[in-house]
NULO-553252 format. One line per field, with one value per residue (C-alpha): x, y, z. Coordinates in steps of 0.02 Angstrom, whole numbers. Example, Ala and Ser with C-alpha at 12.3 -4.5 7.8 and 13.67 -1.06 7.14 Angstrom:
REM NULO-553252
x = [615 | 684]
y = [-225 | -53]
z = [390 | 357]
***
This chain:
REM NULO-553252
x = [-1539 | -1359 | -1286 | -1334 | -1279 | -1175 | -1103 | -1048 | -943 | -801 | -650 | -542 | -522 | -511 | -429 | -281 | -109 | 20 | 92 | 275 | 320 | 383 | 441 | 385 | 480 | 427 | 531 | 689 | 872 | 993 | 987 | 1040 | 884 | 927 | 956 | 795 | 831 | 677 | 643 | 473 | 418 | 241 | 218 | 96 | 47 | -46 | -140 | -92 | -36 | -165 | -62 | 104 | 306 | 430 | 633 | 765 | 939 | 1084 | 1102 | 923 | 843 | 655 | 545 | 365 | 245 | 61 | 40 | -72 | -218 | -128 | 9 | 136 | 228 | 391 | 495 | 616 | 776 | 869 | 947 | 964 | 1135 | 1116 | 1105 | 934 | 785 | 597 | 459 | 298 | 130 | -51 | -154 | -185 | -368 | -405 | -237 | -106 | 79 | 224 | 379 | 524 | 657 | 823 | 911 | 1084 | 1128 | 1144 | 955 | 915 | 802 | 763 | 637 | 650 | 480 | 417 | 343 | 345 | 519 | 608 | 539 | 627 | 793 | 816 | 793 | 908 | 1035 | 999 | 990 | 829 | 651 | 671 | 522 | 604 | 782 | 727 | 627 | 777 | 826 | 1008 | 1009 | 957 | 1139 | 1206 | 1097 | 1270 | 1367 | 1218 | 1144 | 1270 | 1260 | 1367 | 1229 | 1116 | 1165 | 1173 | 1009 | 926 | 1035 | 977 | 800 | 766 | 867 | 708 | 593 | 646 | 529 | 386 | 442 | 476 | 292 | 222 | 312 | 428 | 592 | 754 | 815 | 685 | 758 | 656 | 697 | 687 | 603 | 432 | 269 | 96 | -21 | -138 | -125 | -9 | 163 | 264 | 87 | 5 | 164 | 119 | -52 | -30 | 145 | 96 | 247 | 225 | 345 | 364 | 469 | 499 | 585 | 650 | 581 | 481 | 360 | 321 | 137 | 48 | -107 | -224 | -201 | -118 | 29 | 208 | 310 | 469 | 551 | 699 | 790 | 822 | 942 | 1071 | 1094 | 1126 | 951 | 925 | 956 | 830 | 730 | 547 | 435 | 440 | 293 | 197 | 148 | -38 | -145 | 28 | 42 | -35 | -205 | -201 | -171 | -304 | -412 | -364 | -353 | -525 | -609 | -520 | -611 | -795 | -769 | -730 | -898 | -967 | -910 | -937 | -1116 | -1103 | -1000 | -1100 | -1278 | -1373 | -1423 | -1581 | -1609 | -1622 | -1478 | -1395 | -1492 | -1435 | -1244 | -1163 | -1085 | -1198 | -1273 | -1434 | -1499 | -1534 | -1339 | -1319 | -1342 | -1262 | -1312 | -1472 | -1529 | -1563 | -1502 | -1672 | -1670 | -1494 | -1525 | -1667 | -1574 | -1420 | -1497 | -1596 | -1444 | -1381 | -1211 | -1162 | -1142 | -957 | -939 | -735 | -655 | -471 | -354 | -420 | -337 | -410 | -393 | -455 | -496 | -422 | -468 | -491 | -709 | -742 | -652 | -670 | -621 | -607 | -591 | -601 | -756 | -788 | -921 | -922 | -983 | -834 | -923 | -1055 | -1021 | -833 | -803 | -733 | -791 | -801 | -884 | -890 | -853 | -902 | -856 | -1008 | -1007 | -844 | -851 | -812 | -1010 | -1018 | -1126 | -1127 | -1051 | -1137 | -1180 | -1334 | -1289 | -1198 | -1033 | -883 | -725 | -618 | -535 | -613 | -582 | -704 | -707 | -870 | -888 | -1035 | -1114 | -1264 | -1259 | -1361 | -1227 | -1116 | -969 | -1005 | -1060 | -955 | -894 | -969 | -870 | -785 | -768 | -680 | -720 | -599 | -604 | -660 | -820 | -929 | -1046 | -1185 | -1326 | -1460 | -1613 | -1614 | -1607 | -1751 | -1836 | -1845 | -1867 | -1999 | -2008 | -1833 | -1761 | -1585 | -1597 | -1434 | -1243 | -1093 | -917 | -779 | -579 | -413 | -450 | -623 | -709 | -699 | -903 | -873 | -957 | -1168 | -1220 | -1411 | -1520 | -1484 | -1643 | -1672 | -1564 | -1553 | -1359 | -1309 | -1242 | -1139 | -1258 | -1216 | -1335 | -1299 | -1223 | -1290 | -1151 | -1058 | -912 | -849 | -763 | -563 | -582 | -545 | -564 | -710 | -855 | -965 | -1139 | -1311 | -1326 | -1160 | -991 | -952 | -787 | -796 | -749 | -875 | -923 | -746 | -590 | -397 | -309 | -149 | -214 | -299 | -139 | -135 | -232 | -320 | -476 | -628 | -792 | -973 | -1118 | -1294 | -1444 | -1650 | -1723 | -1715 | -1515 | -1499 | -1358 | -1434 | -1255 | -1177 | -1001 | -1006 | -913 | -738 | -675 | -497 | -457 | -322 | -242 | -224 | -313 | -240 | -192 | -300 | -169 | -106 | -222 | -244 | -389 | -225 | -251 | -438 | -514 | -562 | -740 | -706 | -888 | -1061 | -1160 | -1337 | -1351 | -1187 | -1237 | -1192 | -1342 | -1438 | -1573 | -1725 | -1605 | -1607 | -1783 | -1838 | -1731 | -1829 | -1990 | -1925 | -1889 | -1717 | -1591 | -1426 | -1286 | -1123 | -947 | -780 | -640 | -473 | -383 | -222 | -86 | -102 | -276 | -406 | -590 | -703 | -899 | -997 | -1150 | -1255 | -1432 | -1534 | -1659 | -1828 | -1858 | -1903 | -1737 | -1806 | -1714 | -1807 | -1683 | -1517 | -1398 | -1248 | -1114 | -975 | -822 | -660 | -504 | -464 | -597 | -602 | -787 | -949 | -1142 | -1264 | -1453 | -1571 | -1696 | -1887 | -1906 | -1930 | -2049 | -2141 | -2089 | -1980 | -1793 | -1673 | -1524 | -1404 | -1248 | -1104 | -1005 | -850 | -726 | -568 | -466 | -257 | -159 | -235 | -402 | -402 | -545 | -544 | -700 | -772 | -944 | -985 | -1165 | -1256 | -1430 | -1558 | -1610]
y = [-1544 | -1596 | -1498 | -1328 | -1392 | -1521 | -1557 | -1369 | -1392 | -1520 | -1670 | -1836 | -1997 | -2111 | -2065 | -2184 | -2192 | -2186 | -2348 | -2309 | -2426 | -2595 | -2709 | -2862 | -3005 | -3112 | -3242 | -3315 | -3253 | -3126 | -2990 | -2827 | -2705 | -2544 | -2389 | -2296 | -2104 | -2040 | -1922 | -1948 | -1945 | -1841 | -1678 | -1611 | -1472 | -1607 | -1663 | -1697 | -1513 | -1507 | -1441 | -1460 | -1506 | -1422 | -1489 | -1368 | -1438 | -1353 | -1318 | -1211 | -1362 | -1406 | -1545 | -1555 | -1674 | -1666 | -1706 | -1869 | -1844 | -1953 | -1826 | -1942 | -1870 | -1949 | -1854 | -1934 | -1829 | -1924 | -1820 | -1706 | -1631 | -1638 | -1548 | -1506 | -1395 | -1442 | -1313 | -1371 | -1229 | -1277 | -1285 | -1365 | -1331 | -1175 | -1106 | -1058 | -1153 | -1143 | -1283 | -1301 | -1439 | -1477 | -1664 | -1716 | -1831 | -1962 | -1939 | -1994 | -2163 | -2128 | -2015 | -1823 | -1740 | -1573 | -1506 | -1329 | -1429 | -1458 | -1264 | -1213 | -1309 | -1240 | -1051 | -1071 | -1146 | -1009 | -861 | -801 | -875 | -1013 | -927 | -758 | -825 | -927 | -791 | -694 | -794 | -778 | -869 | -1022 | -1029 | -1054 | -1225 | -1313 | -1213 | -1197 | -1358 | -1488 | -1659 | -1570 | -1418 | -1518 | -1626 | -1464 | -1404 | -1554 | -1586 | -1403 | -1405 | -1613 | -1517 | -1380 | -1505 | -1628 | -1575 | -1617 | -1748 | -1826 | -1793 | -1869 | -2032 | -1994 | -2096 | -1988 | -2072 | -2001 | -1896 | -1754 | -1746 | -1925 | -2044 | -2100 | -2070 | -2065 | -1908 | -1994 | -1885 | -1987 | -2019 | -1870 | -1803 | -1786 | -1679 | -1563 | -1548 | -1472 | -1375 | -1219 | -1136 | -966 | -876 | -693 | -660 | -483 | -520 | -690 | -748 | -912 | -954 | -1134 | -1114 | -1243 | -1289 | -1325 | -1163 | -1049 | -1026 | -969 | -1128 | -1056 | -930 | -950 | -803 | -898 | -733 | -801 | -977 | -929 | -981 | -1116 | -1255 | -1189 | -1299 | -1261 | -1225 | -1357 | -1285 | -1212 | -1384 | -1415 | -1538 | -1602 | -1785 | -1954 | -1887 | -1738 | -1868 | -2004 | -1848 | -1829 | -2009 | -2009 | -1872 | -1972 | -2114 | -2029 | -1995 | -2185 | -2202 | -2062 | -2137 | -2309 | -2280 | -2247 | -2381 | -2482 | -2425 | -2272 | -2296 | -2255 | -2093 | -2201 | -2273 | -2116 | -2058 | -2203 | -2235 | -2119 | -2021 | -1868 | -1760 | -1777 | -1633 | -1437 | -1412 | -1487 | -1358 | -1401 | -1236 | -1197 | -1381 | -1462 | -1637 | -1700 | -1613 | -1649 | -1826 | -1848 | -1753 | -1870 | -2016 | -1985 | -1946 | -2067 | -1997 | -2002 | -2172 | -2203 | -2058 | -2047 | -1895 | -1830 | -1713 | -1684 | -1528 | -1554 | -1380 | -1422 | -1305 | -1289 | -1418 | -1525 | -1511 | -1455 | -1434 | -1405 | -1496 | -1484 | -1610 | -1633 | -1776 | -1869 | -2021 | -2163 | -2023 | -1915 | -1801 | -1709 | -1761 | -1660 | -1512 | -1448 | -1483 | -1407 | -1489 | -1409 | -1584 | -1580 | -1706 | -1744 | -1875 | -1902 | -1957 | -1847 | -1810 | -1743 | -1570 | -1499 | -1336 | -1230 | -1115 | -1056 | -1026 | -1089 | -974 | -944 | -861 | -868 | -772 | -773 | -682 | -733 | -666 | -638 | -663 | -610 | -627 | -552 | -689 | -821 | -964 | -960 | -1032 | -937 | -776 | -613 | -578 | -408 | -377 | -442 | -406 | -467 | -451 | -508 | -519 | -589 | -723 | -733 | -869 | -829 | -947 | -930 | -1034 | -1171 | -1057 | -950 | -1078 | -1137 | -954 | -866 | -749 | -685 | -685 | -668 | -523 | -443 | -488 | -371 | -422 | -349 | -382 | -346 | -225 | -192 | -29 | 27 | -7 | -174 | -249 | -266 | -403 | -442 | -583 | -601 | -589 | -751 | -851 | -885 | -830 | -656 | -533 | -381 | -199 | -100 | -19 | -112 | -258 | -425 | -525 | -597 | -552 | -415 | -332 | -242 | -68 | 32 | -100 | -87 | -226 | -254 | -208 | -241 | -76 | -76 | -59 | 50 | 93 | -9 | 138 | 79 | -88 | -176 | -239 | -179 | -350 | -284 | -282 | -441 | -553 | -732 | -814 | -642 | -662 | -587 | -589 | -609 | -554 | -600 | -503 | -483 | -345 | -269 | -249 | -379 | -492 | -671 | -735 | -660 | -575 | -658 | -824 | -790 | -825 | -895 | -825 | -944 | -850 | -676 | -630 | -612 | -433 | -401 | -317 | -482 | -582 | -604 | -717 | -859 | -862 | -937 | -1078 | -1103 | -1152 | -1228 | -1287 | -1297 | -1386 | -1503 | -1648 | -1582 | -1378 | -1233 | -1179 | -1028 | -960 | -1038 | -1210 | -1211 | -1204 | -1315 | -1445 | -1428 | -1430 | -1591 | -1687 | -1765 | -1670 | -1657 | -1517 | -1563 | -1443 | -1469 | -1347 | -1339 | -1279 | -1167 | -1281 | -1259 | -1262 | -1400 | -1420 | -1379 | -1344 | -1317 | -1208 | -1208 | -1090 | -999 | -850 | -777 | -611 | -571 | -637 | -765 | -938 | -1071 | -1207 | -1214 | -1363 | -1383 | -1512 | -1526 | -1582 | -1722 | -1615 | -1675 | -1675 | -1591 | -1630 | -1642 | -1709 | -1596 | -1628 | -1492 | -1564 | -1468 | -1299 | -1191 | -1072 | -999 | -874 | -833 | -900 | -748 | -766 | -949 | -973 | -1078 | -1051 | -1154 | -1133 | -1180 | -1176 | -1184 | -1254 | -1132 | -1135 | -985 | -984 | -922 | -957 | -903 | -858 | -853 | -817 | -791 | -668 | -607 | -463]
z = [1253 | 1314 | 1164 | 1245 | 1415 | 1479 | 1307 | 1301 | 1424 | 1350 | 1187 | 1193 | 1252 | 1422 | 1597 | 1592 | 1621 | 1524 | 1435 | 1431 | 1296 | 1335 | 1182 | 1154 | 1074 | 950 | 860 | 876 | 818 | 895 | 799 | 875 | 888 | 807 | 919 | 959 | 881 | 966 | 1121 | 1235 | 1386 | 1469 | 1444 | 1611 | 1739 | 1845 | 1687 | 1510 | 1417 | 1273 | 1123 | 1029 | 1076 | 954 | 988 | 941 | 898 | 928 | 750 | 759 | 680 | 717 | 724 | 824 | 872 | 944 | 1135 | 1147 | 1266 | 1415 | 1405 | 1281 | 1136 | 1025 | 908 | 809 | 813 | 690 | 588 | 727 | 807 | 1025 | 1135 | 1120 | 1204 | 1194 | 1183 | 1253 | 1208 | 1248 | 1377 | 1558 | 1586 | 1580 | 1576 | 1437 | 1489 | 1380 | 1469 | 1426 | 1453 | 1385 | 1318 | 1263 | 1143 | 1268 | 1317 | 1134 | 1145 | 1319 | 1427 | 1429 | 1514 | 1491 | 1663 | 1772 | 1851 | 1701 | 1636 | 1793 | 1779 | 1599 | 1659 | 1795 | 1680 | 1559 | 1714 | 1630 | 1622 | 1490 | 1385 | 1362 | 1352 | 1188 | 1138 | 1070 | 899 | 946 | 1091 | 971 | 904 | 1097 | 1132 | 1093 | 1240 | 1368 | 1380 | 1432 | 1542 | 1684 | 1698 | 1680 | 1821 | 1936 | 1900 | 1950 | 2097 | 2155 | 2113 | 2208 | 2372 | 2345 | 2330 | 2438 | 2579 | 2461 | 2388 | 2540 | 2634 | 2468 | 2466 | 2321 | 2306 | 2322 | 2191 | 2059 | 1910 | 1882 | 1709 | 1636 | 1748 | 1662 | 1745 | 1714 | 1703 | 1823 | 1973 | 2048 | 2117 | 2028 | 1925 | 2107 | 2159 | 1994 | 2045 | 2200 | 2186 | 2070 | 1987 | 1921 | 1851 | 1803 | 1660 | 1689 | 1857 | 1816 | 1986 | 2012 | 2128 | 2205 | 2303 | 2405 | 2268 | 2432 | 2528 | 2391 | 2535 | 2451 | 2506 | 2410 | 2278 | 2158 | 2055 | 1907 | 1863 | 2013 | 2084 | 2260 | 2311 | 2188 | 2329 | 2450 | 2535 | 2532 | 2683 | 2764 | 2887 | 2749 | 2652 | 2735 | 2658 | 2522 | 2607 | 2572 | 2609 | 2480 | 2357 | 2409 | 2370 | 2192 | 2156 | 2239 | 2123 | 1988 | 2041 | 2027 | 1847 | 1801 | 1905 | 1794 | 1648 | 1691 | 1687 | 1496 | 1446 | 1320 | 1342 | 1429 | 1626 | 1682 | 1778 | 1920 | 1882 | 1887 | 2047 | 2141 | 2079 | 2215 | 2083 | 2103 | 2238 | 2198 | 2303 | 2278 | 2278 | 2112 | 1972 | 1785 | 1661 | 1775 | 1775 | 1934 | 1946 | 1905 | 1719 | 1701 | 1712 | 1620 | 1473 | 1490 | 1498 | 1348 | 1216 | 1131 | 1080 | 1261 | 1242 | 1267 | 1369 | 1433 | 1506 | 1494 | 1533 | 1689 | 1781 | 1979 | 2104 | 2271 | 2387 | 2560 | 2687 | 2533 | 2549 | 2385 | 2202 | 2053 | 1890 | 1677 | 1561 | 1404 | 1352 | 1223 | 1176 | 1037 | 918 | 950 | 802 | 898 | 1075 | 1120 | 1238 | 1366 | 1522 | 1706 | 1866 | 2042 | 2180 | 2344 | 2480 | 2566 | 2716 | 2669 | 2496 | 2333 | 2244 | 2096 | 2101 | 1924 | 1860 | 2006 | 1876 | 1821 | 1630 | 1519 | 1533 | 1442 | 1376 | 1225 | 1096 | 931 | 754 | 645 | 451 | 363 | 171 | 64 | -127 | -192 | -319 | -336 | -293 | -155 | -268 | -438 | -371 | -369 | -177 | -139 | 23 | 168 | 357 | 522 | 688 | 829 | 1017 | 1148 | 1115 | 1274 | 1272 | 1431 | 1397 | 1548 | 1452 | 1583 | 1717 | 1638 | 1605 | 1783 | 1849 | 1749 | 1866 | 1892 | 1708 | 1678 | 1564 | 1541 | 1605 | 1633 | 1597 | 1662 | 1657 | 1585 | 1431 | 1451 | 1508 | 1686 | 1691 | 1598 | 1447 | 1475 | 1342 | 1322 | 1249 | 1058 | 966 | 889 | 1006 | 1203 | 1216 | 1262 | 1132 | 1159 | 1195 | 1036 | 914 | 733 | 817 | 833 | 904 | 1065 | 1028 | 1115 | 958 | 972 | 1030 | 842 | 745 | 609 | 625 | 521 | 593 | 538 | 477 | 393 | 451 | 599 | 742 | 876 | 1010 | 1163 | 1235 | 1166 | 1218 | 1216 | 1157 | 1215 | 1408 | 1371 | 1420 | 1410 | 1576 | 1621 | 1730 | 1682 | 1805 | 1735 | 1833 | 1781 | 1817 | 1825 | 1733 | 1915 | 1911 | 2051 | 2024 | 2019 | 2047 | 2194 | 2146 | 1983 | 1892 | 1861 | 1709 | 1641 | 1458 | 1399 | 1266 | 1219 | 1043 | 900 | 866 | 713 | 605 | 587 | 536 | 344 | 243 | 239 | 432 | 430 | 375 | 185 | 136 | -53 | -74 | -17 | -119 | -114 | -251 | -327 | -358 | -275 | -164 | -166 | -54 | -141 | -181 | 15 | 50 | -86 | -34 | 143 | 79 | -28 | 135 | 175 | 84 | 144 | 109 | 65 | 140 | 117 | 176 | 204 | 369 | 397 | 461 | 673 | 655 | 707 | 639 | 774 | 728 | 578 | 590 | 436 | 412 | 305 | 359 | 313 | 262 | 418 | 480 | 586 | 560 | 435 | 476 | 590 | 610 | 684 | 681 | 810 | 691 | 720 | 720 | 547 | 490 | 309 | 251 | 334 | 257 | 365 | 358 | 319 | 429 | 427 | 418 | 588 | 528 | 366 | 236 | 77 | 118 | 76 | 165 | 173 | 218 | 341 | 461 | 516 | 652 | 669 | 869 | 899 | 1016 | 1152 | 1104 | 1019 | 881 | 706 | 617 | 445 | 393 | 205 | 139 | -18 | -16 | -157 | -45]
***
């Protein structure tokens, strides 16, 4: 079904550009229009930064906004005393940014963009990376002093004289202001310059680097500690594949998702449809979770809640020579409620045009940081009972999910995985098949889980509680954008892919000493036809035939509703009914379906569990159950 697959792998809203507000007029009279007091502009890496924008004024007060999905945000700053420095955190892709940029009062009502360029003009103003500069809460009082129309000036002047080898080979006007001209996250014009210049920086050296996207080459470097080299040109020899043809290829793999999506627009296509619309490569290459094309299709063209289907933030890496690329997205449907993830495809240019070939993966794979808190009663309702204990377990959550690909190979099961990466062990992580389920959980005795628990923390096992001192992961080597490698393999130890998928973990963890119950979401009720449930409520509402369980919660502020996962077990343990719900961020309530039961036996165990993700994608989830064992 697409929810264990393709729907896995993606959230929000239509590739578009950005409408840059015109006014229009209506009615006579000349009344003066009152002064905007707002800052906006696009916040992007290439594509739209998924997360929040926080301004700073130069008397250390605050306001944020949300980043809409093309990339927009607005702040009104009335109120406000200029200068003032803008904190972009969130996500492009895969990847953790934090941006900064900088606005005077003059800049108020007009554009001010957050982007790698305007992260880099505030750290060479500053003579530190921006990030660690701003860090230090004294260096809040000194906005007033260091951020001024005349630095401001300079910086850009130096960083377009660095650029202007790029810009130039891309068809940018010299007159463009890095800073406040509007554009579009479209992969275009100034966005296709984002795509393929990478800036990294290094905060412990203060030095930044500006790499060719397509080849990975260094084109230049600037010490954003001195300004002598600020004004560098870059490479001028070093800028393969960053011309007009570079860019037809992103607006071209831009242009097979509006195919992609087109095909979903008001009704579901055939799978002939899809099979014929030059969208796909139809052949062995394509491979989406272990489904060939053929089973992807037929599952896609089948689901209703596709209907509507619209990608976004779409972060594009091609490779060099511009043959083949890979993408994420975030996707979304008319039933926004149970059809949003993230997404990534593997593109291929075949006979010259851009085909669409899947994930290339043959599971279902990957990483995020999770802390999830686990609340039980022995009582026989899950609101009036007596708590008997509580756990937490945080880490890293690896979701490996091979059931396609087994299915398909019955003879060469993927059995087992092995993990490795910043903070694991030297051998790495092995995770096997969870019991009841097709996903991968971590090898430990007394654990049942895929989370790969924080080395000395205590989990709670299925034996009891127990030191996590093997098979875990040191949070504090697990940095922010560390890549991990998964390898899967037969019950032979033969890798059944290659060197393994890497892996991009967005955010570091939480450290768990600082997480408190305040930190997770709140389940206030659970309830069917108005009463707290119970085990044997549960399974006679099943046998009664469509029943529904009512949840509300609340959510920390930074956190978004994500899923809703609500069971009840046997005895035995084996599940007697399991539904999930994909959630709206705001979403404070949810009416989930008990649907038939999956097997026989006395019901003994019930219980929810909701998660809730930041501005990074970080998870925190919470799990509360009620038992009469």
């Amino acid at each position: 079904m697409l929810s264990c697959n393709f729907k896995k792998l993606a959230l929000a809203g239509a590739i578009a550009g950005i409408l840059l507000a015109g006014c229009g007029s209506g009615g006579g009279g000349a009344a003066t229009p009152a002064a905007s007091t707002t800052l906006s502009g696009t916040v992007a890496g290439g594509a739209a930064v998924i997360g929040t924008v926080l301004i700073t004024d130069s008397k250390g007060a605050t306001k944020g906004a949300t980043i809409e999905a093309n990339g927009h945000y607005s702040i009104d700053v009335s109120g406000m005393t200029g200068p003032f420095v803008l904190k972009a955190a969130g996500t492009v892709g895969n990847t953790s940014v934090t941006y900064y940029s900088a606005a005077t009062t003059a800049d108020v009502g007009g554009t001010v963009n957050v982007t790698p360029f305007t992260d880099l003009m505030v750290s060479n103003i500053a003579a530190q990376m921006a990030e660690t500069y701003f860090s230090d809460p004294a260096n809040i009082a000194k906005i007033g002093d260091l951020i001024t129309a005349d630095k401001l000036a300079a910086a850009q002047s130096a960083l377009h004289a660095k650029l202007e080898p790029v810009l130039t080979t891309m068809g940018i006007s010299d007159s463009i202001d890095l800073l406040r001209t509007s554009f579009a996250a479209d992969h275009s014009g100034m966005d296709a310059v984002l795509d393929l210049v990478k800036v990294e920086t290094d905060t412990a050296t203060n030095i930044v680097t500006l790499k060719n996207a397509l080849t990975q080459a260094v084109i230049a470097t600037d010490n954003a500690a001195t300004s002598t080299d600020d004004a560098t040109p870059v490479d001028s020899t070093k800028l393969s594949g960053m011309n007009a043809e570079g860019v037809t290829d992103l607006q071209a793999v831009i242009a097979k998702l509006d195919g992609f999506a087109a095909l979903f627009a008001t009704s579901l296509p055939s799978m002939t449809t899809l099979q014929n619309s030059g969208v796909f490569d139809t052949s062995s290459n394509f491979m989406m979770d272990g489904q060939t094309f053929a089973q992807f299709a037929s599952e896609l063209s089948t689901d209703p809640d596709a209907i509507g289907l619209k990608f976004s933030n779409v972060a594009i890496t091609l490779d060099p020579g511009s043959i083949t690329g890979t993408l994420t997205a975030d996707i979304t449907s008319n039933n926004p409620a149970t059809f949003t993830e993230k997404i990534q495809l593997k593109m291929a240019k075949v006979n010259g045009l851009w085909l669409v070939q899947g994930d290339g993966r043959i599971a279902d794979v990957s990483i995020t940081a999770q802390a999830q808190r686990d609340e039980w009663t022995s009582m026989n309702t899950m609101g009036g009972g007596t708590t008997q204990g509580s756990s937490m377990t945080n880490g890293l959550w690896m979701n490996i999910d091979p059931h396609s690909y087994n299915t398909n190979n019955p003879g060469a099961l993927a059995v087992k995985a092995v993990v490795t990466g910043p903070g694991l062990p030297a051998g790495g992580v092995t995770m096997v098949q969870d019991i009841q389920n097709t996903w991968f959980d971590v090898e430990l005795p007394n654990y049942n889980n895929n989370v790969i628990p924080e080395c000395g923390s205590t989990v709670n096992g299925t034996q009891g509680p127990f030191v996590a001192n093997t098979q875990c992961v040191i949070i504090a080597q697990a940095l922010d954008n560390s890549v991990y490698t998964a390898i899967l393999k037969d019950s032979n130890g033969n890798s059944l892919n290659g060197s393994g998928y890497t892996l991009t973990l967005p955010k570091q963890p939480y450290i768990t000493s600082t997480l408190s119950a305040a930190a997770f979401p709140s389940i206030t009720a659970i309830t069917i036809d108005g009463v707290d449930i119970t085990p044997s409520m549960m399974q006679n509402a099943v046998a009664a035939g469509g029943k529904s369980a009512n949840v509300t919660w609340t959510m920390p502020t930074g956190l978004m509703s994500e899923h809703l996962d609500l069971w009840a077990n046997t005895t035995t343990g084996a599940s007697y009914i399991h539904v999930e719900k994909d959630l709206l961020s705001t979403a404070t309530s949810a009416l989930m379906g008990l649907g038939t039961a999956l097997t026989t036996g006395t019901v003994t165990n019930a219980g929810i569990w909701l998660s809730g993700v930041d501005a990074y994608g970080r998870r925190l989830a919470v799990s509360k159950s009620v038992s009469t064992q």
